[in-house]
LOVOBA-364741 format. One line per 4 residues: number of its first residue (from 1); for each residue x, z, y of N, C-alpha, C. Coordinates in steps of 0.001 Angstrom, whole numbers, plus 500000, padded with zeros to 6 digits. Atoms other than C-alpha are relative to their C-alpha. Layout:
residues N
NUM> X,Z,Y,X,Z,Y,X,Z,Y ~ ...
This chain:
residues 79
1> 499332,500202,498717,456418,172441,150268,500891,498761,499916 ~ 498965,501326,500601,458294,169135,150639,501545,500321,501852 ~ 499098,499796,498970,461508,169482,152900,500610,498489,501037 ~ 499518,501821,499465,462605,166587,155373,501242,501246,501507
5> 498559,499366,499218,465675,167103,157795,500329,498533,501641 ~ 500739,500611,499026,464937,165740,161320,501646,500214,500933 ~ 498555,500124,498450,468379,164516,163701,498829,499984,501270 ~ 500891,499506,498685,467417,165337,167299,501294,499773,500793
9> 498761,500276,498074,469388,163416,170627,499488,500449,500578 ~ 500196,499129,498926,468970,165792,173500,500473,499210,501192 ~ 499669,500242,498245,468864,165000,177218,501398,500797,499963 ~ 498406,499186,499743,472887,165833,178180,499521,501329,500655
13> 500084,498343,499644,473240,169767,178534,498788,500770,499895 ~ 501143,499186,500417,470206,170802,176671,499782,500712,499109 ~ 500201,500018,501101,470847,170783,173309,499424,501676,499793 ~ 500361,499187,500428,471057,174427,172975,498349,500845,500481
17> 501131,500010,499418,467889,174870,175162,498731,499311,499037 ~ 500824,500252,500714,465896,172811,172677,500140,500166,498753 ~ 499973,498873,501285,467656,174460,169965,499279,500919,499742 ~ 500585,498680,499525,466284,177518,171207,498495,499771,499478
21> 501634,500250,499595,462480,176373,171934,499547,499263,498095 ~ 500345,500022,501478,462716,174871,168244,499458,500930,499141 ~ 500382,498967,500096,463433,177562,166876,498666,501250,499843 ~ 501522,499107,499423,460618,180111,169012,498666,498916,499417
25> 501168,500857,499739,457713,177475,169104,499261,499460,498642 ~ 500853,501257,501181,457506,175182,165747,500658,500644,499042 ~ 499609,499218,501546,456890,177202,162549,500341,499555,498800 ~ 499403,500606,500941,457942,174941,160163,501599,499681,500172
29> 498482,500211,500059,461574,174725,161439,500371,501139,499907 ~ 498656,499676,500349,464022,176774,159622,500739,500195,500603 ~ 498509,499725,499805,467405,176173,160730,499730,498611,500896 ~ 500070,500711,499008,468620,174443,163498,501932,499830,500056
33> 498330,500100,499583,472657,173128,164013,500179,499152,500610 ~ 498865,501143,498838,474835,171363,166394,500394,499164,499247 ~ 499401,501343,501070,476135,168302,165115,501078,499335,501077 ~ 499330,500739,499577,478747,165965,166048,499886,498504,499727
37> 500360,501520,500003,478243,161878,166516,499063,499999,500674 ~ 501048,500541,499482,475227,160311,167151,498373,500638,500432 ~ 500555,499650,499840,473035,162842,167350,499960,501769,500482 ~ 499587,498653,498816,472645,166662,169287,500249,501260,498302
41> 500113,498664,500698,471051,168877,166669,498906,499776,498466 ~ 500560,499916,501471,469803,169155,162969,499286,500936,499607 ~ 501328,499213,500365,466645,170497,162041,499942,499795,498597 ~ 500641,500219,501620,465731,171650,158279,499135,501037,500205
45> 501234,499988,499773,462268,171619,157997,499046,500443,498537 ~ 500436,499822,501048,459905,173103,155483,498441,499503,500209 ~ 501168,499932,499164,456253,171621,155749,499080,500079,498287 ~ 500987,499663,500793,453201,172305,153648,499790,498246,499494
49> 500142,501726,500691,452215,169107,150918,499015,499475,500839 ~ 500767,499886,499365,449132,169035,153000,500492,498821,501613 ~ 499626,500710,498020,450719,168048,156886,500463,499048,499737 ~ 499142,501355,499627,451222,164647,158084,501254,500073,500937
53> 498577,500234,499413,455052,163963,158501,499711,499936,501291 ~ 500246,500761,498614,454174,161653,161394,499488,500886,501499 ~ 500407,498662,499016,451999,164479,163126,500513,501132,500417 ~ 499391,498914,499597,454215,166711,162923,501186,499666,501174
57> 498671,500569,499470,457149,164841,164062,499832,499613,501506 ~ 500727,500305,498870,455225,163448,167009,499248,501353,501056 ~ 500692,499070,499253,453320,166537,167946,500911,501353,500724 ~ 498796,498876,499977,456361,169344,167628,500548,499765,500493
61> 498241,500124,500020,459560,168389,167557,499984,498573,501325 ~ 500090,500953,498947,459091,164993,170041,499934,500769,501446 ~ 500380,499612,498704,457477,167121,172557,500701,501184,500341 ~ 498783,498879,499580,460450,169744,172411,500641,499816,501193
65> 499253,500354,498706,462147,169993,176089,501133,499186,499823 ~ 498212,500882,500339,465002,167381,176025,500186,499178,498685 ~ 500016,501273,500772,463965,165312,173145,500169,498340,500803 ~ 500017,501337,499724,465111,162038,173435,499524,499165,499434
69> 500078,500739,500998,465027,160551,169985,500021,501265,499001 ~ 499892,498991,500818,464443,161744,166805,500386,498587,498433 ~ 499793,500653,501498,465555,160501,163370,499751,500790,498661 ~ 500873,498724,500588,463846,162249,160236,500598,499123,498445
73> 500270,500016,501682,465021,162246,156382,498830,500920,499410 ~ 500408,498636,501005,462861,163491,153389,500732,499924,498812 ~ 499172,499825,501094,464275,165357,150990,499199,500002,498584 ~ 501221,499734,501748,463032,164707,147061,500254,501206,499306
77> 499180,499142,500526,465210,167078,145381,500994,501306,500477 ~ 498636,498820,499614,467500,170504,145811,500773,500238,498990 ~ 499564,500051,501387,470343,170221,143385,500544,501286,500292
């Protein structure tokens, strides 16, 4: 499983709405939090070695209600 950790800007007054639909919808997201700055909400993501990042990122999480932007780390390590 390789882990990557996906920021998510929301259309104003959605966030928790596409918190939500995260959540329900796309089985590779985990956990989901509010954030403060530049971005709404923080996704940690677990995906099979197998799936393309890109496809996922594009196919899921983009097409979540109230995506605006997305910004995506991967993680190498869990210390």
């Amino acid at each position: 499983m390789r882990t990557l950790f996906v920021q998510v800007k929301c259309d104003l007054g959605v966030a928790y709405t596409t918190a939500a639909a995260a959540i329900e919808e796309v089985e590779h997201v985990s956990e989901v939090y509010s954030t403060s700055g530049q971005y709404d909400l923080l996704m940690k993501c677990y995906l099979p070695e197998e799936m393309d990042v890109g496809h996922f990122i594009t196919d899921q999480i983009q097409k979540l209600p109230g995506v605006r932007d997305t910004f995506t780390t991967l993680a190498f390590k869990a210390f």
